[in-house]
N, C-alpha and C positions, 0 to 999 in steps of 0.2 A: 458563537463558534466554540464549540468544545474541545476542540484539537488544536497544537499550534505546532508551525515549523519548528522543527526539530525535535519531537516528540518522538519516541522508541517504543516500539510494542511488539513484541512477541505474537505472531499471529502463524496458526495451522497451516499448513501446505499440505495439498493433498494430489493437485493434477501432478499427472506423468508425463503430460505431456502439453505443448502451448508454451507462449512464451511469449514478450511484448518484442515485436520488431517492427524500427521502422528503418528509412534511410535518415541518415545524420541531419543533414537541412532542416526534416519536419522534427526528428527529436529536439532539435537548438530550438524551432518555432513552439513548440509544445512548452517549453522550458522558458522560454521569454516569456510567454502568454500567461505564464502561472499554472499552465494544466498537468502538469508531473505531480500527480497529488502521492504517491508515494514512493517508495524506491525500498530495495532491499538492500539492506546498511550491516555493518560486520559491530564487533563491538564495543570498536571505538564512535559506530555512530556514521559512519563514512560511506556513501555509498558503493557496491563491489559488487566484482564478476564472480568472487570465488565462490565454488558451488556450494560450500557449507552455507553460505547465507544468501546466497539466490541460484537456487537449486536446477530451475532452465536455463539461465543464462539471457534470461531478457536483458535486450540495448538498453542499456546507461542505468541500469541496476534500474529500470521502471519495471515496479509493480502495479499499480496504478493511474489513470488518465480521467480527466473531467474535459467534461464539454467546454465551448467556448463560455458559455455563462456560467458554467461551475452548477450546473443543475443536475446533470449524469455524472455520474462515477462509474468506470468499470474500472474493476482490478481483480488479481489472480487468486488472493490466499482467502480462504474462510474465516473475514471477520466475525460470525455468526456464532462461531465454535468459541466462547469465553466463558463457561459456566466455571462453576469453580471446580465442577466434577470431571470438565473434559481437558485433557490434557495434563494429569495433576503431576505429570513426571518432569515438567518444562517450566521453566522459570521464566518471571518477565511479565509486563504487565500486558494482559491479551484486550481487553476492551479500547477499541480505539473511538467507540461511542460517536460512533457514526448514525449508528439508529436511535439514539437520543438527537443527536443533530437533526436526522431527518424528520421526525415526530418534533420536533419545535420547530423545526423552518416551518412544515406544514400547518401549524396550530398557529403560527404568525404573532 
């Protein structure tokens, strides 16, 4: 695993529109289960509604959701956009190195 709870990354937003909602019940169930694999956090690190750091106001500052076995990932922001060319105005570490993770889970 490449990533660990409480890791901080600076990651691109670009949709205008979308957002994670659920009702409360399944976000607690998602949340016990371990599938809240990320959230949009202010900069103390905290997760938050305030639009500067999660721009649609997805429930419970989730940016991201895994499956029951943690095999799928869906989430909102362009991990994908980390070159050292894109975004050179933004500060923060942008590779959350999730496609290194998935290239070694895969190679086993």
């Amino acid at each position: 695993m490449h990533a660990q709870v409480g890791d901080i990354h600076t990651v691109p937003v670009s949709h205008g529109e979308g957002r994670f909602v659920a009702p409360d019940e399944l976000i607690k169930q998602l949340a016990a289960n371990g599938q809240v694999a990320t959230q949009y956090v202010d900069l103390g690190g905290d997760a938050t509604l305030n639009i500067r750091f999660n721009p649609n106001a997805s429930y419970a500052a989730i940016e991201g959701i895994t499956s029951p076995d943690g095999r799928v990932l869906g989430k909102m922001c362009h991990s994908e956009r980390k070159g050292s060319y894109v975004c050179k105005n933004v500060e923060g570490d942008k590779d959350q190195l999730i496609f290194k993770g998935a290239v070694d889970y895969f190679r086993g």
